[in-house]
N, C-alpha and C positions, 0 to 999 in steps of 0.2 A: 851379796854379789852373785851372778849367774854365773854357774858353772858352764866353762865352754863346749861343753857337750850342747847342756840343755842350749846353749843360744844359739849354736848351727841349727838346730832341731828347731828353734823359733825362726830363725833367717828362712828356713826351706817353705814355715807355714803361712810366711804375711804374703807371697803374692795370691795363693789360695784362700785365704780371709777376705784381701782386697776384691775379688771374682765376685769372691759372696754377695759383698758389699755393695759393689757396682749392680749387678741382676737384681740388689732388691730394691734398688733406686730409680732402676731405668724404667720408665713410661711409656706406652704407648705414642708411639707417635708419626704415621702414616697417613697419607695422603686419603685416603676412601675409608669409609663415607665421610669421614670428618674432613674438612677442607682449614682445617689448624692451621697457623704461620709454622714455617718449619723452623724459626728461632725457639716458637714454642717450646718444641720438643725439649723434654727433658736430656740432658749430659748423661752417661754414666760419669760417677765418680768414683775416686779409689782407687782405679785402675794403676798398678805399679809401672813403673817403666818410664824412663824421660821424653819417648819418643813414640808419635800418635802413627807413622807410616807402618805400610804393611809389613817390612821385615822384623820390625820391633815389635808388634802385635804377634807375628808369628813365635817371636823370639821370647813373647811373654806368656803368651799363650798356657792358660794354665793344663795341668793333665786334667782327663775327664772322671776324675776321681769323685768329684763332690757335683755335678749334673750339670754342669755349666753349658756345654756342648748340648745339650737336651733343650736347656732353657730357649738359647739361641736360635738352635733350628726352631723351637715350636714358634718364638717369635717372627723369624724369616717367614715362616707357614701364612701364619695371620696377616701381615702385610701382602704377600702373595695373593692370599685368597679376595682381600677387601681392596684391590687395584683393580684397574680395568684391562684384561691382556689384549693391551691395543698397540699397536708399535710406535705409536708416539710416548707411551707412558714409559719412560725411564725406571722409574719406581720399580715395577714390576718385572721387567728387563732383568735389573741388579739383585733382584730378591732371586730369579732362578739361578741367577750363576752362581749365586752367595751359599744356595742348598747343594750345588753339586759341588762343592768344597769341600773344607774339612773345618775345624773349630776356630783356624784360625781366617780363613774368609768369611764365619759368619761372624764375628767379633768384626771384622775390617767394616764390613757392609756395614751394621749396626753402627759403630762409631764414630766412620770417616764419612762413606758415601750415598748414604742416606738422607742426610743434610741438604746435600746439595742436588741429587735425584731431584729431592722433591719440590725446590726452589725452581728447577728446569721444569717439570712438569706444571708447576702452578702461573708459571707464565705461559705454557701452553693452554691449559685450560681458559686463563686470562683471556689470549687472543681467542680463542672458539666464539667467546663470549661477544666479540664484538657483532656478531651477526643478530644480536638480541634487539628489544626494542631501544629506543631514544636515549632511557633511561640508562638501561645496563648501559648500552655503548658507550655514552658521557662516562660511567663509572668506572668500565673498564681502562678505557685508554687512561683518565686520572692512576689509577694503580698502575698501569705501566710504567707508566711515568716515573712515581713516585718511585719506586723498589720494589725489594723483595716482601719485605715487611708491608708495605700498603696492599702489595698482591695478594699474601696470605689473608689478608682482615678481610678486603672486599671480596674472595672467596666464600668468606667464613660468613658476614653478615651482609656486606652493602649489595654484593649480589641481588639478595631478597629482598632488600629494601625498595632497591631501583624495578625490580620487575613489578613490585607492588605498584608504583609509580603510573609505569606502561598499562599494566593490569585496568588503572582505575581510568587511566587514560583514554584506553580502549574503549572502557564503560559509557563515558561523557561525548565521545565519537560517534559511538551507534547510537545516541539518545539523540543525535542531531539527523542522523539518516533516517531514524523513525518518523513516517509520517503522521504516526499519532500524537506525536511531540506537539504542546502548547507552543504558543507563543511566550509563554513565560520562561519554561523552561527553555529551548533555544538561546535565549536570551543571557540564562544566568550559567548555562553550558560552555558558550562561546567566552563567558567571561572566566572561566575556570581554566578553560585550555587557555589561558595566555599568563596562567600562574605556574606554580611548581604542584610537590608532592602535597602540599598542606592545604593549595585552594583546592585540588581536584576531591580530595578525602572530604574537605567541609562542603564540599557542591552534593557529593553523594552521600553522606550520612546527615544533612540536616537541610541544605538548601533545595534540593530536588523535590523533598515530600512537600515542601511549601509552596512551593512554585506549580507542582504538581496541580494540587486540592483548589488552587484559584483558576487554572486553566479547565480543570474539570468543570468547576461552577458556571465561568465564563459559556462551555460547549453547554453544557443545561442548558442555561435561558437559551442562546440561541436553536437549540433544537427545538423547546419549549414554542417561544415564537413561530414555527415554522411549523411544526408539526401538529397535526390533527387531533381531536376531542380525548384519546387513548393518550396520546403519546404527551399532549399538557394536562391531564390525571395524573400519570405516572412523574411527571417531573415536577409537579407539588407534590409530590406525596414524599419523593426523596429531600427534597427541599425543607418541607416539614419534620423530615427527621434529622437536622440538625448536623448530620456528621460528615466527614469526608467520604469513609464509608461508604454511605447510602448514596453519596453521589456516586460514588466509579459503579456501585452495583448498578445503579442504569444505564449508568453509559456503557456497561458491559452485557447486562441482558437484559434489562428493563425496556432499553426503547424501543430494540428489536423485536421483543414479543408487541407493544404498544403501535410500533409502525407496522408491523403485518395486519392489525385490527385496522388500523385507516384504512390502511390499502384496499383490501378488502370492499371497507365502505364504496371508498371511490370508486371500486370496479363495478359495484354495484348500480350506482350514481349512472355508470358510463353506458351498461344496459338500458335503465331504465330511460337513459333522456331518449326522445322522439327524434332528435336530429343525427344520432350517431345512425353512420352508415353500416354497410353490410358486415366489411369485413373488418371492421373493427370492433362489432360486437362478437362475432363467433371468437376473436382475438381475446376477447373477453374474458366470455365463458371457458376458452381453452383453460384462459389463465386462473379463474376462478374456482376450478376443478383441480390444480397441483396446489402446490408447496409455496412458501413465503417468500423463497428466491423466484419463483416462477410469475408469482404478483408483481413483483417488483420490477423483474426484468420487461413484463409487459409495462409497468406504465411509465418505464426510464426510458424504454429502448424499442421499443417494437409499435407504443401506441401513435406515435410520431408519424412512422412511416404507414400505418395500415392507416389513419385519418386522412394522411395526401393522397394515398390510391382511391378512399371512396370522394376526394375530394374532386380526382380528377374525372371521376365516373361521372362526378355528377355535371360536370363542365359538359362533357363528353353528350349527354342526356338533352341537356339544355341547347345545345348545337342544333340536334334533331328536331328540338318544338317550337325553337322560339322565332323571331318574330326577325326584320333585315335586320337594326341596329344590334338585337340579343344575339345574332349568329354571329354577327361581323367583332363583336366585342370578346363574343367566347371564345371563336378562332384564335382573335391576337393570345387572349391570356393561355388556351392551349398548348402555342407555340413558343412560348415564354417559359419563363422558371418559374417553381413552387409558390415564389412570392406574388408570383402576376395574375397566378390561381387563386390564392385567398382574396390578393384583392380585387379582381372580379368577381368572386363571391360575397365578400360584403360589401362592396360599396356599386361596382362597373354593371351587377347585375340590373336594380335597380334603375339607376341614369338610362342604359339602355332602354330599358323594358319604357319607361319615360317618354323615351323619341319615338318609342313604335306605335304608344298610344295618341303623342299626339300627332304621329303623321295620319294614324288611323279616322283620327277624331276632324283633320283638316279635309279626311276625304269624304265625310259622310255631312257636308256642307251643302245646302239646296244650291243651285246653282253655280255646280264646282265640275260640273257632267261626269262626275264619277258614279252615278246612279245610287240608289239603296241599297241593293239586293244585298251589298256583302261588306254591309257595318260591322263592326266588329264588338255592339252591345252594350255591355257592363263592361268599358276601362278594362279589355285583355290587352295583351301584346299580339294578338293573331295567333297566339298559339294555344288557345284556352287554357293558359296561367293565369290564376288571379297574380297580381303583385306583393310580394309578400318579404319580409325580415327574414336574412337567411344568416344559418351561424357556421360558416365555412367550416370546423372542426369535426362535425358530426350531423349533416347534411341528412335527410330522409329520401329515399326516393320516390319519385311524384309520377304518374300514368299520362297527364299530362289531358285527359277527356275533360269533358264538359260541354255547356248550351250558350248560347247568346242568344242576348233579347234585345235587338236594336230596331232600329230602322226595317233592317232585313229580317229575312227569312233564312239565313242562314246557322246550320249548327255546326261544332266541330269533331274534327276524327279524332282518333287516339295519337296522330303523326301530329296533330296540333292544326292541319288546314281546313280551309271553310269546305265545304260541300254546297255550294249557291244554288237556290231553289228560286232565287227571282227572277227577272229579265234579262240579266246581265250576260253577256255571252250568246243569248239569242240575236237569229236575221232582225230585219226590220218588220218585214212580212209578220214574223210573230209577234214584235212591237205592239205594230198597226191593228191585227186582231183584238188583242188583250184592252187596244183604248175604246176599239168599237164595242165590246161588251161590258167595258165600265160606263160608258157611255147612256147605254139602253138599258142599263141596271137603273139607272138615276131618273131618265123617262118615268118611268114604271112607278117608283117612286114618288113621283111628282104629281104623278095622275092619279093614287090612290087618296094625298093630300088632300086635293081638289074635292076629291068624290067625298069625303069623309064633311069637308066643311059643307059643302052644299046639303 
């Protein structure tokens, strides 16, 4: 049996045993960085006393003989330090007031008001959250909903879950606003966003590369087809090697070094034809003297308009030599759009030129009293053009001189008019002379005849 000595002596040690007991039990358990349920949190246990309110905590409160007081604050500290000192956070709020106490406020914090701090604060965090994407939102307000305990979990993981969600969401959104996007992929994207977290993750870790490598192939042949002697080299040669691979490296630098080697070609093509006008070859050369953007941009963007300038020159040209119907035809298409230009170049030139020869040819008729003097030869238009195939894109220009050998005696100027050297235009007075000396040419003539046969 215990002497009553020693069991006062034991009565005074168990709530100080109990202290021990409770500090080597209690856990961590705070709001930052870990986002834990605050059910989590571990209890102290042990703790003597029937009653958990702050006057019995004070009133249990043990002396600071064995460090209890020390433990407490350093815990208060650490809570303190891993909150956010923001005025919405409770947590951190209750931790300072708890430090400027005494043992029995940090023992209160710790066992009573901590709990519930961090319940209040994780529904604040909760709501911040709703500004998140699609995903978190739907998740958060589900935790609102639910309690305290769904709040802590979706803190703790579904958070991460749902942003992932958003994340890949995100992913499969911009792969539709990319214009390099296939047709495939579009396709098996739009079908992804109309799932959850599971089709968008299998669209981007397995569907996309597949979808991808057929869309790539698909753009090969088509560039293949289209593009020039380099550029279907280089797309057999990726094709020949078999891999997905080797296809995106052309479509990423293969064709563009492959398409600057055409380019090139073609600008070369576009000097040497005979029909390209002026300022579209010096356009040329500008272009054939820079860089792969500089080819390009001449024969996408520049070679268009510098063709219709020397197209219109040449309209412009043909005005000044040609012939009634070639003026009256060039005029209309002048005064017309770009369209009315080429097609008076290749087809209105011709037709014209057509009616001026045969009004030409109806005038050099014996007995039409239009005289000889100012036939118009070899089938001109009057303006010493031959009639010729013109390729409106790249036109040459023409001086427009030349002879006729017709009837008359006329040749023409560099303005394309006759300069008449026969009768035409002369009095009669001069007529009359010109008949009496062909006249008495032919006497002469006649009587040498005579003289020879005799």
């Amino acid at each position: 049996m215990i002497p009553s000595h020693e069991a006062g002596l034991l009565s005074m040690k168990l709530p100080r045993v109990s202290a021990v007991v409770a500090a080597a039990v209690l856990a961590p358990a705070v709001l930052f960085p870990s986002t834990a349920s605050a059910s989590d949190a571990p209890k102290p246990t042990g703790v003597s006393g029937p009653d958990t309110g702050s006057d019995s905590v004070k009133d249990a409160a043990p002396e600071d003989g064995d460090g209890q007081e020390q433990r407490d604050r350093a815990e208060v500290e650490r809570i303190l330090a891993e909150t956010p000192a923001e005025p919405w956070c409770w947590v951190h709020q209750g931790a300072e007031k708890a430090l400027k106490g005494n043992a029995a406020d940090l023992r209160h914090f710790l066992e009573v008001e901590l709990d519930d701090l961090r319940k209040s604060d994780n529904r604040i965090l909760a709501a911040r959250l709703l500004s998140g994407g699609p995903a978190v939102k739907a998740a958060a307000i589900a935790a609102l909903r639910a309690g305290d305990d769904a709040i802590a979990e979706f803190l703790k993981t579904g958070q991460y879950v749902a942003r992932a969600e958003d994340e890949d969401r995100a992913k499969v959104e911009a792969l539709l606003k990319d214009p390099k996007s296939g047709p495939g992929v579009r396709e098996a994207a739009e079908k992804a966003l109309k799932g959850g977290a599971a089709e968008l993750r299998h669209f981007l870790t397995v569907e996309l590369r597949r979808q991808r490598a057929d869309d790539n192939r698909v753009k090969l042949s088509q560039l293949m087809d289209q593009g020039g002697r380099a550029v279907k080299e280089a797309a057999y040669k990726a094709l020949d090697a078999g891999t997905d691979e080797a296809v995106e490296a052309f479509l990423n630098e293969g064709f563009a070094k492959a398409q600057f080697e055409d380019d090139r070609v073609e600008v070369l093509r576009i000097i040497a034809d005979k029909e390209t006008g002026r300022a579209t070859a010096a356009g040329a050369q500008k272009a054939l003297d820079g860089n792969a953007e500089a080819v390009r941009r001449f024969l996408t963007v520049e070679l268009p308009v510098l063709r219709e300038s020397d197209n219109r020159v040449k309209v412009s040209q043909i005005i000044e030599t040609g012939g009634p119907a070639v003026r009256k035809a060039a005029l209309a298409a002048s005064e017309g759009s770009y369209a009315d230009i080429l097609a008076f170049l290749k087809d209105g030139w011709a037709k014209a030129k057509a009616e001026d020869e045969a009004a030409a040819a109806a005038a050099t008729k014996p007995g039409n009293g239009a005289g000889t003097g100012t036939g118009t030869g070899n089938g001109t238009d009057g303006s010493g053009q031959q009639p010729q195939t013109v390729q409106p894109a790249g036109l040459t220009q023409t001086t427009g001189t030349g002879t006729t050998t017709g009837t008359g005696t006329g040749t023409t100027t560099g303005t394309g008019t006759l300069a008449a050297t026969g009768t035409d235009g002369l009095g009669w007075e001069a007529g009359g002379a010109a008949a009496a000396l062909a006249a008495g040419a032919a006497m002469v003539v006649a009587a040498r005849r005579r003289s020879t046969e005799s």
